[in-house]
FIVOZA-527247 format. One record per residue: residue number from 1; residue in three letters; y, x, z of N, C-alpha, C in turn. Coordinates in steps of 0.05 Angstrom, whole numbers. Each point is the difference from the previous one (the first is absolute). Layout:
N
i,aa,nc2,nc1,nc3,cac2,cac1,cac3,cc2,cc1,cc3
NUM,ala,Y,X,Z,Y,X,Z,Y,X,Z
...
***
This chain:
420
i,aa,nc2,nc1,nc3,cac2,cac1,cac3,cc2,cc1,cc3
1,unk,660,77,-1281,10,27,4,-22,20,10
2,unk,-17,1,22,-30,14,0,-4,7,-12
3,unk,-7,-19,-28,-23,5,-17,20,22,-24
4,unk,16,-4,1,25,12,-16,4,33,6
5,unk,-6,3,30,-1,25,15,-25,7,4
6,unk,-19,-13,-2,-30,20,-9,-7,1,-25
7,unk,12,-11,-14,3,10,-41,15,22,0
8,unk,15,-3,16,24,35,-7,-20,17,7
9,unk,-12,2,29,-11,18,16,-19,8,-11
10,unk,-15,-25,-9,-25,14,-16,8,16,-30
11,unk,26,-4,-14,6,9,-22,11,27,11
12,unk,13,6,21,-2,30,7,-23,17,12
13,unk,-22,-14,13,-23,18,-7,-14,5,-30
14,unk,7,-11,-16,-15,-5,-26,15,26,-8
15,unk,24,4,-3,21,27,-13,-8,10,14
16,unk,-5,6,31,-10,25,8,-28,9,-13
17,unk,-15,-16,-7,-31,8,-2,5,15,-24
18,unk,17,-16,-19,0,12,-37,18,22,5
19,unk,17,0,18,18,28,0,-21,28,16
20,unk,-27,-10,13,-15,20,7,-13,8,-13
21,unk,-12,-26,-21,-16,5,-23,11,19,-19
22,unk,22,11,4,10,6,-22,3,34,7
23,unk,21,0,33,-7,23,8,-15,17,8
24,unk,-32,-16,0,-20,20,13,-12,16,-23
25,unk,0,-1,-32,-8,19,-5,19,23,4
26,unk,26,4,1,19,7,2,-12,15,21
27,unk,-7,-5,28,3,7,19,-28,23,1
28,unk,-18,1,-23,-26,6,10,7,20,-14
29,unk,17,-1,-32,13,24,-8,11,21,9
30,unk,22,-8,26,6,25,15,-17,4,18
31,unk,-19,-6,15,-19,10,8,-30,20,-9
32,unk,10,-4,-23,-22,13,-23,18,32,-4
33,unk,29,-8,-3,13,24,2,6,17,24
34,unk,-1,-17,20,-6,22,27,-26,8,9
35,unk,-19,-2,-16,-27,7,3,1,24,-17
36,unk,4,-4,-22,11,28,-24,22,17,14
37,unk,18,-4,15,8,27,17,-5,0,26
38,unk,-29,-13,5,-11,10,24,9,-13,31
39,unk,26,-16,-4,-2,-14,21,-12,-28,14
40,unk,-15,-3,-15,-10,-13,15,-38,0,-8
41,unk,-19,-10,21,-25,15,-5,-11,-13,-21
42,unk,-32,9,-9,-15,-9,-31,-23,-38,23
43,unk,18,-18,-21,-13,-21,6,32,-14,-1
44,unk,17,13,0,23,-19,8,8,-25,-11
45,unk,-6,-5,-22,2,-21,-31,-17,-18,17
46,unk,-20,15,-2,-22,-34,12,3,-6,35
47,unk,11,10,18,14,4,20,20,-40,-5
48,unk,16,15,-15,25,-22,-10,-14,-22,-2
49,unk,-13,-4,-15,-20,-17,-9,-16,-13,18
50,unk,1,7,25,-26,-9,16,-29,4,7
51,unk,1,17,-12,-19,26,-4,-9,11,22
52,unk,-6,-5,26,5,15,24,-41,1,4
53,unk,7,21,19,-44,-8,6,-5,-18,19
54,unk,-20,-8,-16,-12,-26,11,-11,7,36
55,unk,10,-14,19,0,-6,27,-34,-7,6
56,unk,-16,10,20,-17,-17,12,4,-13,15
57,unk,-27,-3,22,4,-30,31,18,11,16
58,unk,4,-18,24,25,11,11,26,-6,-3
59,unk,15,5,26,27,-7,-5,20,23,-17
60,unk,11,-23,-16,25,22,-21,28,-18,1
61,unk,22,17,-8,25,2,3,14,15,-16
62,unk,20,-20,-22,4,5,-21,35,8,14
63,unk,9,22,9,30,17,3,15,5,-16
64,unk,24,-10,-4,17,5,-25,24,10,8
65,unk,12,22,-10,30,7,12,11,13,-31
66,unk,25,-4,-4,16,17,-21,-9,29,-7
67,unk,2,17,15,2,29,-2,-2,6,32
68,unk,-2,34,-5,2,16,29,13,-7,6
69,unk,18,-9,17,21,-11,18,-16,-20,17
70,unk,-6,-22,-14,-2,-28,7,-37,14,15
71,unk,-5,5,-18,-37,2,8,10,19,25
72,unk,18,20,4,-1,22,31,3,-23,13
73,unk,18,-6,9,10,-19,9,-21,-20,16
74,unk,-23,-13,-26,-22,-13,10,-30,12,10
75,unk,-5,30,0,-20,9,7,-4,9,25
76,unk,13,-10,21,-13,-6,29,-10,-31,-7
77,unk,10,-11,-8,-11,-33,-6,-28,0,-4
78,unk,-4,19,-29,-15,3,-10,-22,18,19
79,unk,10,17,15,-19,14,21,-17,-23,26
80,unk,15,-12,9,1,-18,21,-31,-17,-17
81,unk,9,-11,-13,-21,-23,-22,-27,10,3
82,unk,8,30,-9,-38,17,-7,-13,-3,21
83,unk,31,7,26,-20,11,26,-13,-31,9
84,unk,18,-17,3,-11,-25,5,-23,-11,-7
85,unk,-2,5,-29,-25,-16,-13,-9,25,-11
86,unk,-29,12,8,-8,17,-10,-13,-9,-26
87,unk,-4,27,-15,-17,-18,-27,20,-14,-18
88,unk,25,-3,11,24,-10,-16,-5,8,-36
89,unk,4,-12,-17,8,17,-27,23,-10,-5
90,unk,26,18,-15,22,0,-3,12,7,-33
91,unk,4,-15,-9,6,17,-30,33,-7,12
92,unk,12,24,-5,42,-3,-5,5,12,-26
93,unk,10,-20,-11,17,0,-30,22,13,6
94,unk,14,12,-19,29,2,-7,8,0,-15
95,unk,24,4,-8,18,-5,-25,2,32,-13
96,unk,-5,20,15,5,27,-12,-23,11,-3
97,unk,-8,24,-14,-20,16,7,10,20,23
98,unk,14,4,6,14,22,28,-21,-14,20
99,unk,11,-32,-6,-6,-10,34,-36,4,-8
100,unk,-10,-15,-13,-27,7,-2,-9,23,12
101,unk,13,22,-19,-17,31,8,11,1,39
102,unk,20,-8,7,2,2,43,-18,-13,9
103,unk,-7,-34,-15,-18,-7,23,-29,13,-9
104,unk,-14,5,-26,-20,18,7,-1,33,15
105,unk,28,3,5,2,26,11,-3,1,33
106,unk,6,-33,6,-9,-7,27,-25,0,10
107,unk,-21,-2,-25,-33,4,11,-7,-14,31
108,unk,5,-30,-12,-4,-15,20,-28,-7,-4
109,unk,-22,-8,17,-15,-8,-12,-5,-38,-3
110,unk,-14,-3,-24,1,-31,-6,22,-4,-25
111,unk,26,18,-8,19,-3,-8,-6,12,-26
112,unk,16,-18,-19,-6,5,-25,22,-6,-14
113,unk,26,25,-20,11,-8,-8,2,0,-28
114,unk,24,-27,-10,1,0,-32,18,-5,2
115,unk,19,-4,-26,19,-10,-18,-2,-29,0
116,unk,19,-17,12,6,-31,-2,-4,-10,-31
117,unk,-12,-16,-5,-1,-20,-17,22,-12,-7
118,unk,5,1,-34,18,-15,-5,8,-25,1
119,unk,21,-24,0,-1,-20,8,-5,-22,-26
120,unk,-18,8,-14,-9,-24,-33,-29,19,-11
121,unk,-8,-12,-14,-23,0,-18,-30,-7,33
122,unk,12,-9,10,-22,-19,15,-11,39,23
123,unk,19,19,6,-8,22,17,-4,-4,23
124,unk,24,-15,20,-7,-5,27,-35,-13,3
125,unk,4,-26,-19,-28,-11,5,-24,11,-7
126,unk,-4,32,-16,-19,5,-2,-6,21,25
127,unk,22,15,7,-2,15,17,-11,-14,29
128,unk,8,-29,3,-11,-18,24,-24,-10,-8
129,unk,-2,8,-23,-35,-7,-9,-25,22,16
130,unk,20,25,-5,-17,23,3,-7,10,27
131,unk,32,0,9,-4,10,38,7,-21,19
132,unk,-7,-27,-13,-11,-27,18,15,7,30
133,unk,25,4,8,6,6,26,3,-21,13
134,unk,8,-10,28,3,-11,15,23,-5,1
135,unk,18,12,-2,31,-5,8,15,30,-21
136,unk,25,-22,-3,18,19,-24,25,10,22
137,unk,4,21,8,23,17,17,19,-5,-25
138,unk,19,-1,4,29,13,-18,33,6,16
139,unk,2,30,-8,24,7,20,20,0,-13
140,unk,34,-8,19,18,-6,-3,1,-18,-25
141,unk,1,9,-31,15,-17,-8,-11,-13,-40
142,unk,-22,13,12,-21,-3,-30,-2,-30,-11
143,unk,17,-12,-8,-17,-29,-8,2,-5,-35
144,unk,-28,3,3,-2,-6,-34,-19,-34,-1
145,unk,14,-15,-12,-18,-24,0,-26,-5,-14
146,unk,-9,16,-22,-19,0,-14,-24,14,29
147,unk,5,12,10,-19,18,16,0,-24,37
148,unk,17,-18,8,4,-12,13,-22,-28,-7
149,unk,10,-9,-32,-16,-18,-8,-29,-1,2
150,unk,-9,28,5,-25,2,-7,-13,3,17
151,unk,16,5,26,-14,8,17,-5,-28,16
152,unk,25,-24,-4,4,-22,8,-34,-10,-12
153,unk,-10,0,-34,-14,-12,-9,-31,13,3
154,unk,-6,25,18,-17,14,12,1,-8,31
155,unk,12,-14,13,-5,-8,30,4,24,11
156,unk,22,18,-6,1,31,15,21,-1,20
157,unk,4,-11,21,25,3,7,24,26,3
158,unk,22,-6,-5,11,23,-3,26,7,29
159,unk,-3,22,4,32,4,16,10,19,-5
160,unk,31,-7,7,19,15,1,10,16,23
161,unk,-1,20,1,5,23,22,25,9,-6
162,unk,19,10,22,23,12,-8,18,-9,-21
163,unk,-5,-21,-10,22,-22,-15,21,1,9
164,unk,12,15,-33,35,5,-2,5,-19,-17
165,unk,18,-12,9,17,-18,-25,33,6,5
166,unk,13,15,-19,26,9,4,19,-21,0
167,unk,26,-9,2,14,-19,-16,8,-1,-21
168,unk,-1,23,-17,4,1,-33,-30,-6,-12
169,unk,-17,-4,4,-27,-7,-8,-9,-25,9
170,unk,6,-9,18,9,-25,9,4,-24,-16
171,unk,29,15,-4,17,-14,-11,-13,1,-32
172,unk,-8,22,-3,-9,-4,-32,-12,-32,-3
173,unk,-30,12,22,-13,-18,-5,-4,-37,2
174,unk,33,5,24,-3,-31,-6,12,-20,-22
175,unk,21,28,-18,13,-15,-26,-18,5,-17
176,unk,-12,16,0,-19,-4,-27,-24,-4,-11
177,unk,-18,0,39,-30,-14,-8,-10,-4,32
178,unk,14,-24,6,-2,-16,27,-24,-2,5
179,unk,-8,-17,-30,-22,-17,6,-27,19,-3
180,unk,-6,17,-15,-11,28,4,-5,19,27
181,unk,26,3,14,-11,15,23,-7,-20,25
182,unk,13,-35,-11,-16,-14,20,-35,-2,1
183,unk,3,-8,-26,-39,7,-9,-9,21,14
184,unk,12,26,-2,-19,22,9,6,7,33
185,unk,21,-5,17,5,-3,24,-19,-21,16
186,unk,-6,-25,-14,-17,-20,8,-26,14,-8
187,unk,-10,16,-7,-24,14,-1,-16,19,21
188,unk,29,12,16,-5,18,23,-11,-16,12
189,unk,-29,17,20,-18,-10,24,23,12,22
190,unk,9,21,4,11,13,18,26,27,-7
191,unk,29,-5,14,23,17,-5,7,4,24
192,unk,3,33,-8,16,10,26,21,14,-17
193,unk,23,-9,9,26,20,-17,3,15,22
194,unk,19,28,-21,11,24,13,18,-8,20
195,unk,14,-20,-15,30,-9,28,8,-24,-1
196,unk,13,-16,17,8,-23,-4,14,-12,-14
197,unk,24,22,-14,4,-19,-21,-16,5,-33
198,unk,-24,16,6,-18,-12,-30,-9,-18,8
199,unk,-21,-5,33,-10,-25,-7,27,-28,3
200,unk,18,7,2,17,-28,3,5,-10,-27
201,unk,4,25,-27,7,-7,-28,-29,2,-3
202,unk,-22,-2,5,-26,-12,-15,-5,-20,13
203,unk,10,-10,19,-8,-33,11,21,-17,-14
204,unk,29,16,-11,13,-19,-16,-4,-4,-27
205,unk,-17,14,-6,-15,0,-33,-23,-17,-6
206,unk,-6,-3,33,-32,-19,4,-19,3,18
207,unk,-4,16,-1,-22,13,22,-6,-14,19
208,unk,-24,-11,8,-11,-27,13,2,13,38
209,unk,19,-3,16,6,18,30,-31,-2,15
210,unk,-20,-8,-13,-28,-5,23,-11,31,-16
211,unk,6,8,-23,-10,26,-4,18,25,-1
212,unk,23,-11,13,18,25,17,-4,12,22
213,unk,-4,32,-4,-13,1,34,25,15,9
214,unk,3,19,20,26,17,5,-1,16,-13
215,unk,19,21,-7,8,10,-11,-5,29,10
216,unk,-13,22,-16,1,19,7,-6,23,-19
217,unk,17,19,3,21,32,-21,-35,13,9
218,unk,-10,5,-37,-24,16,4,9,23,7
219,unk,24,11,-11,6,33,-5,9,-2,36
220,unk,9,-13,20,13,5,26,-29,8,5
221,unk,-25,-7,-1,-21,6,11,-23,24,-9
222,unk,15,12,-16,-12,30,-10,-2,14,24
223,unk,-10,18,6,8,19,22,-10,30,-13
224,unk,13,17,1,-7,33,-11,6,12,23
225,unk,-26,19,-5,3,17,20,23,29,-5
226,unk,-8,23,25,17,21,-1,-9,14,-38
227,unk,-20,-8,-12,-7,12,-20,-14,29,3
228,unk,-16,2,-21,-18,20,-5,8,28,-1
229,unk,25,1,-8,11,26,-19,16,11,15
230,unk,8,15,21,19,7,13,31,6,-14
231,unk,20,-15,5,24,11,-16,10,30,-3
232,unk,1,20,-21,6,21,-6,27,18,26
233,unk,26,-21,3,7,-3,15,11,-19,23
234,unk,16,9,20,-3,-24,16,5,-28,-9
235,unk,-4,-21,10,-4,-33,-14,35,-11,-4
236,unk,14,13,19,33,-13,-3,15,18,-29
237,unk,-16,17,-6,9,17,-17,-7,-5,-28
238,unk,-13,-28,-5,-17,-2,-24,15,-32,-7
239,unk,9,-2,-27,8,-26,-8,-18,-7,-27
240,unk,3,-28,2,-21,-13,-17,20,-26,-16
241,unk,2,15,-35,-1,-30,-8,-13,-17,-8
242,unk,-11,-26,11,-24,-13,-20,10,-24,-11
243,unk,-25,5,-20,4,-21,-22,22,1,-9
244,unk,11,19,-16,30,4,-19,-4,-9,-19
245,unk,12,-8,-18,5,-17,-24,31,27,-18
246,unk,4,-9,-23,10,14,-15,30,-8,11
247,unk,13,23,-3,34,-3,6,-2,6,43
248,unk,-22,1,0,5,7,39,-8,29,4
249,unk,-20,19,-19,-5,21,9,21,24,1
250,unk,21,-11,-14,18,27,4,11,1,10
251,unk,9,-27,15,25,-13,16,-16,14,30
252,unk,-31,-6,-6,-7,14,31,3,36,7
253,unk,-3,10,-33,-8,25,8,37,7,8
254,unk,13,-9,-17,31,2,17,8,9,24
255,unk,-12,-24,7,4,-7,27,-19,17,21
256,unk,-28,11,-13,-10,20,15,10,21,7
257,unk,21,13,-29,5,21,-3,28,1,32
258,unk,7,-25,-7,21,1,23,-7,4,27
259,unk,-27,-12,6,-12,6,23,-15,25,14
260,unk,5,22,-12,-18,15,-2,-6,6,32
261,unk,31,-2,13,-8,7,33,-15,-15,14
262,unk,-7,-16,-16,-24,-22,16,-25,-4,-2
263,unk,2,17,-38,-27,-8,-7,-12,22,-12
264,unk,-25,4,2,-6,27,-17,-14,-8,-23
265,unk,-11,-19,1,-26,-17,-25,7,-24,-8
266,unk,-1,-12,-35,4,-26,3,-24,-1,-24
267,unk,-14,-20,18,-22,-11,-19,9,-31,-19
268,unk,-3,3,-16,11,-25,-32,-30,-14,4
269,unk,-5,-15,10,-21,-15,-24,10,-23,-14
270,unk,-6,5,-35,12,-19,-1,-19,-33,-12
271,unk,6,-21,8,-18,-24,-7,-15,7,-27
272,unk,9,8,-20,-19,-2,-12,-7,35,-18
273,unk,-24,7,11,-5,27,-5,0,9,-25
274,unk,3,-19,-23,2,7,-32,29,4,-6
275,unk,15,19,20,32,-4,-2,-9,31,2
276,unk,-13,13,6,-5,29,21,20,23,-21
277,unk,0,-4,-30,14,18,-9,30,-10,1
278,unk,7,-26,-4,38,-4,7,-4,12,29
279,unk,-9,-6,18,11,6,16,8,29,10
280,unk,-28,15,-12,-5,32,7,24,11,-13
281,unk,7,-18,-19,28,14,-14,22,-9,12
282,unk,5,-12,12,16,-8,20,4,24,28
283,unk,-25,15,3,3,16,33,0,21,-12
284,unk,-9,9,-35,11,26,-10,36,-4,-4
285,unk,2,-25,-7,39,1,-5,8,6,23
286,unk,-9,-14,18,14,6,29,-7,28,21
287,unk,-12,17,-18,-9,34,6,-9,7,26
288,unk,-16,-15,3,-23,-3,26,-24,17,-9
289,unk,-15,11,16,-25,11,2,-23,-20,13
290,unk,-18,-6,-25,-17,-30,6,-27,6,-4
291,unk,-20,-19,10,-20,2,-19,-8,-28,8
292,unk,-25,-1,-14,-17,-27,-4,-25,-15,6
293,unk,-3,-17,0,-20,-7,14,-22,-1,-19
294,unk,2,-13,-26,-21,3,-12,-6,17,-16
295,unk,11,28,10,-10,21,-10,-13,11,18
296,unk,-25,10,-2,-24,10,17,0,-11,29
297,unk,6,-28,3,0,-7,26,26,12,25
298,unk,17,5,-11,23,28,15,10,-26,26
299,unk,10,7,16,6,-14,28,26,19,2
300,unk,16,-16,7,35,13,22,0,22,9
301,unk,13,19,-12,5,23,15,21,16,4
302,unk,3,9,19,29,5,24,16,15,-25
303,unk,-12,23,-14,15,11,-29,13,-13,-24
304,unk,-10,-22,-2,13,-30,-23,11,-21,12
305,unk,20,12,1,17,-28,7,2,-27,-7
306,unk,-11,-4,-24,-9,-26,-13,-34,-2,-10
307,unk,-8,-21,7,-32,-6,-7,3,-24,-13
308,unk,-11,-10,-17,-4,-16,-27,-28,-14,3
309,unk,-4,-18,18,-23,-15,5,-12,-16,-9
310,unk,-2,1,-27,0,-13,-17,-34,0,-4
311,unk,-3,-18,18,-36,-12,4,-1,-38,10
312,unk,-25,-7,-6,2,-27,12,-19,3,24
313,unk,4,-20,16,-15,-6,26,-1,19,22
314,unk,26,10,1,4,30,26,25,-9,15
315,unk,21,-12,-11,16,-18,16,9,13,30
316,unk,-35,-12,20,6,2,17,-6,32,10
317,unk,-3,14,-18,-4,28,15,31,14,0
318,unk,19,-14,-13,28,7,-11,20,-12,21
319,unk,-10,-15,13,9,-17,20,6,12,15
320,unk,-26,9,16,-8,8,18,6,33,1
321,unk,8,17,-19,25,30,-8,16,-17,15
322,unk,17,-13,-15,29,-1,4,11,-22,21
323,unk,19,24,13,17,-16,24,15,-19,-6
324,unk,11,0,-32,17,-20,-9,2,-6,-25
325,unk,-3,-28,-11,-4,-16,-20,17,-8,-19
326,unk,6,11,-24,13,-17,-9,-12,-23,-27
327,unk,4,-20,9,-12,-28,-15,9,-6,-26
328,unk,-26,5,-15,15,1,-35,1,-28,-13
329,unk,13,-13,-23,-1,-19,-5,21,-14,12
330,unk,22,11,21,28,-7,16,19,7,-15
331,unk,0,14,-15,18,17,-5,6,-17,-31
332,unk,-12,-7,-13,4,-6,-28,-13,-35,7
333,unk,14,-18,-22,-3,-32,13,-28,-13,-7
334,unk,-15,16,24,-34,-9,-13,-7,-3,29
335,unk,10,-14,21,-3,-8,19,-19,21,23
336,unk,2,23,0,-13,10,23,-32,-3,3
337,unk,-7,29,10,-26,-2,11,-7,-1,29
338,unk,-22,-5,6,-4,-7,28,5,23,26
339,unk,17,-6,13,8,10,24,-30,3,26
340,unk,-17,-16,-4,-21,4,23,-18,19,3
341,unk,-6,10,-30,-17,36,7,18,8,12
342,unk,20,13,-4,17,21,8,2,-8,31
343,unk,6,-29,9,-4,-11,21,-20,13,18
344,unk,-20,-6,-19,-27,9,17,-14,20,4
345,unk,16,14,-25,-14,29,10,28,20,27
346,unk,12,-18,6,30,11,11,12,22,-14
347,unk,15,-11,-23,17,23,-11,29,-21,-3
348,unk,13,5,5,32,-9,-5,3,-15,-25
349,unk,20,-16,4,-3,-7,-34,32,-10,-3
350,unk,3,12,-34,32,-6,-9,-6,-17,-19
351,unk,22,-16,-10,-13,-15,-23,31,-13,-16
352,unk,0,-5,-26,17,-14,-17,7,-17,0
353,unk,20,-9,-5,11,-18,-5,-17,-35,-9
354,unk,-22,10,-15,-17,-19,-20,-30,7,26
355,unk,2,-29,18,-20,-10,16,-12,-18,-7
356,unk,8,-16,-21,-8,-34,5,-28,-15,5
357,unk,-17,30,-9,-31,-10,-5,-9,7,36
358,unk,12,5,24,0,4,21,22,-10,10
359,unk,11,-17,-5,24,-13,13,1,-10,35
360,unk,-20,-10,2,-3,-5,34,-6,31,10
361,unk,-22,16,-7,3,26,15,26,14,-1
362,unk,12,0,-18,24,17,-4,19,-20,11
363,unk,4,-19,15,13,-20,11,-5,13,39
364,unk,-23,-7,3,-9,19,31,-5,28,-6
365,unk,1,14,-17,5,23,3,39,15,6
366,unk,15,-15,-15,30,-9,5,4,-6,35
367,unk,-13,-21,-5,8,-18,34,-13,19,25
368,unk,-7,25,5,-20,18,14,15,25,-13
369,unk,18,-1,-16,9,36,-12,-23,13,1
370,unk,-23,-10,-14,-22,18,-5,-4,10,-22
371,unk,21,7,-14,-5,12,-35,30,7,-6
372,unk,14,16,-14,21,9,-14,-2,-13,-27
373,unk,19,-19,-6,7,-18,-24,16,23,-7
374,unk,-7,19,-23,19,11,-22,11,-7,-24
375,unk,13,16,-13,5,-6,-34,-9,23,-2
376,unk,7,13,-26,-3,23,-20,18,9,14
377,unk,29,-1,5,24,16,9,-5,8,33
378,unk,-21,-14,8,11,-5,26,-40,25,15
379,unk,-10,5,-19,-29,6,5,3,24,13
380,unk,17,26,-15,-3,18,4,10,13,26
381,unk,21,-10,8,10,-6,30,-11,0,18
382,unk,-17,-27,-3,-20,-15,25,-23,14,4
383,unk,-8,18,-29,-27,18,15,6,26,13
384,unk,20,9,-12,18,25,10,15,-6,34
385,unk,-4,-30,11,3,-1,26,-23,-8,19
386,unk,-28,-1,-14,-14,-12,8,-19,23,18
387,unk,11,7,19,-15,7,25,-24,6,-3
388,unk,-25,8,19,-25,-6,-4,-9,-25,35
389,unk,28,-5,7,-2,-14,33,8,-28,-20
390,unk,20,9,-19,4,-28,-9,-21,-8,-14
391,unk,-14,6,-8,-21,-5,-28,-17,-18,16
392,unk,-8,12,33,-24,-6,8,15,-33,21
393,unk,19,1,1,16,-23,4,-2,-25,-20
394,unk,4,10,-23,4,-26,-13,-35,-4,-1
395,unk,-18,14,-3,-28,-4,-6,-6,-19,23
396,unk,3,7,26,2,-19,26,5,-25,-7
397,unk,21,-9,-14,25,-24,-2,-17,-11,-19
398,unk,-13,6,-24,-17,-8,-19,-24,-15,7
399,unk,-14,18,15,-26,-9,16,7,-30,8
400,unk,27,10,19,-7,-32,18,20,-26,-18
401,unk,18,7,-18,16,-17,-25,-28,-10,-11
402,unk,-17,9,-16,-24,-5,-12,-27,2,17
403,unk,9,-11,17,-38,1,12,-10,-19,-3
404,unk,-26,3,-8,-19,-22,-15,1,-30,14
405,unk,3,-17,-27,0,-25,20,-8,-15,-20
406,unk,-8,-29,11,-28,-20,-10,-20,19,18
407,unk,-19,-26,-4,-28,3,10,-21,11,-21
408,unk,-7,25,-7,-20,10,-20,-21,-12,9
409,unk,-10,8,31,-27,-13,-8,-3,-26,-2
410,unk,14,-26,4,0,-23,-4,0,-4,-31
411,unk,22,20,-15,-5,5,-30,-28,1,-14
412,unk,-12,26,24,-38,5,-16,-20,-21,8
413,unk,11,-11,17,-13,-20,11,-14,-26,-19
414,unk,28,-3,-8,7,-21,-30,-10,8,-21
415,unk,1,30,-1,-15,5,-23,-28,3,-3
416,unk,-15,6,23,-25,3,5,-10,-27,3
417,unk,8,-25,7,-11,-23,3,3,-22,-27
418,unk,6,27,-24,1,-15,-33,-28,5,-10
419,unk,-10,30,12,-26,0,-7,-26,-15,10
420,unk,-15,-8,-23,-27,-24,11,-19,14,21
***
């Protein structure tokens, strides 16, 4: 029987490799087409490919996160590292060109970003040919085994930071390629999950408990300041939706419209900024006076009742406007965005129905009444009662529902003692 179960196992890495082989020209195609409309920068093809510039002496550190989200999230990590080890070099991949163009917009120095490598035609391994790092970072929930394998067969050790494993992904993975995410779980040097129950469903998938460390929420440990930009008007008077997804922006402006005695401004950003004309046609249907962000740089003002922020990597300056939050991605069944900026920059936060991808925060945020659980029916109400004593109440209740917990620096600790 063993030997019966490492013939399967190995016959499902074999379909993964020919099913990569198959999609990576595929994959280099649409990247050839977002270079032809400009989003993403000139090199990006060979980027994919592994293509990255060649590293000198010195310590390096190969950072991998999904997109802007995941990489905000990790750039105190990523700050902490530089300051620690000076001379650090850092290349961070991503999966988008957005996130690319934030972290070079961070002008860190040592830091160098590209476009992740695809997972076939031998990319991870050339790219570990080129910037020879020390240790492979990867946040929350990236696991590609072609890029794991290689790093396994380069002596790179790899960790996992902020490891999410949901129970619907979970569960995928233990009906349909056990023996796969055991391989690549038995590969981690070092895991710290977001919460306890990701690392409890990755120790029941495999995950060896001597490279489990505690558990600790990168995004609880953001911190934003009062911000740069002074708000147009006062801060209880300013609402914020972020990260909207399609079928939530109108349901919000609704619901603004209902609030008006509460609110004078509602800023939309919505997750993904290539929406900017549905949506703009959305705050013309709903006969608001707006403008935009990525037109001549324009910022909130007390005369437009609606602003259209439709930029990447400003987040927290939107935060930090608004007294109160409403959390996009709740509202429609795509499980919610993260409750801890808003947390952290103290702005109030309402949120939908659809949490699941924050299920323990939105569990102590519940158990602390530190957030307003709405619907669509129920939105327009709750902001139209929402005080500016209450706003700064639930922001209170938030803070201490979500205050950071695990040990970060025991986290950097671990991570800093991967490098030789």
């Amino acid at each position: 029987m063993p030997a019966i179960g490492a013939a399967f196992r190995g016959r499902r890495v074999r379909i993964y490799r020919v099913i990569m082989a198959v999609l990576t020209p595929v994959l280099l195609g649409l990247t050839l087409i977002q270079r032809l409309r400009g989003r993403v920068a000139a090199g990006a093809v060979a980027e994919r490919l592994g293509f990255v510039t060649a590293r000198g002496a010195g310590l390096g550190i190969w950072l991998h996160g999904a997109s802007n989200g995941e990489l905000t999230s990790a750039r105190w990590v990523l700050e902490r590292l530089l300051a620690d080890r000076p001379g650090l070099s850092v290349l961070v991949t991503a999966n988008t060109g957005t996130a690319v163009a934030m972290v070079t917009g961070w002008r860190l120095p040592g830091v160098t970003a590209a476009l992740s490598p695809v997972d076939g035609w031998g990319a991870a391994r050339r790219l570990l040919r080129r910037w020879h790092p020390d240790a492979l970072v990867v946040i929350e929930n990236e696991f590609w085994p072609g890029r794991l394998a290689a790093a396994r067969a380069a002596a790179v050790p790899v960790a996992l930071i902020g490891a999410r494993m949901s129970a619907r992904s979970a569960l995928a993975w233990a009906r349909f390629a056990p023996g796969l995410m055991r391989r690549m779980l038995g590969d981690l040097a070092f895991v710290s999950a977001q919460d306890a129950g990701s690392a409890a469903r990755l120790t029941r998938l495999g995950l060896p408990g001597a490279v489990l460390a505690q558990a600790v929420m990168l995004k609880a440990q953001v911190v934003h300041g009062d911000g740069a930009t002074p708000p147009p008007v006062p801060r209880a008077r300013i609402l914020l939706a972020a990260s909207t997804h399609p079928g939530e922006e109108a349901l919000i402006l609704a619901a603004f419209a209902q609030a008006r005695g509460q609110f004078d401004l509602l800023i939309i950003a919505p997750r993904h900024p290539r929406r900017r004309a549905e949506v703009a046609g959305l705050i013309r249907k709903a006969g608001f006076g707006w403008l935009q962000r990525s037109q001549h740089g324009a910022l909130p003002r007390a005369d437009h009742p609606v602003f259209l922020a439709d930029s990447m990597g400003e987040m927290a300056l939107w935060y930090a406007m608004a007294g109160a939050t409403v959390i996009g991605g709740s509202f429609v069944p795509l499980g919610g965005h993260t409750p801890y900026e808003p947390m952290a920059a103290g702005s109030a936060i309402l949120h939908g129905p659809h949490m699941e991808n924050f299920a323990e925060a939105a569990a102590a945020l519940a158990a602390h009444a530190a957030a307003l659980p709405v619907t669509d029916r129920t939105l327009g109400a709750a902001l139209a009662a929402l005080a500016p004593a209450r706003q700064q109440a639930l922001a209170q209740a938030a803070r201490r529902a979500l205050a950071p917990d695990g040990d970060a620096d025991a986290m950097l600790a671990r991570l800093l003692a991967l490098l030789r």
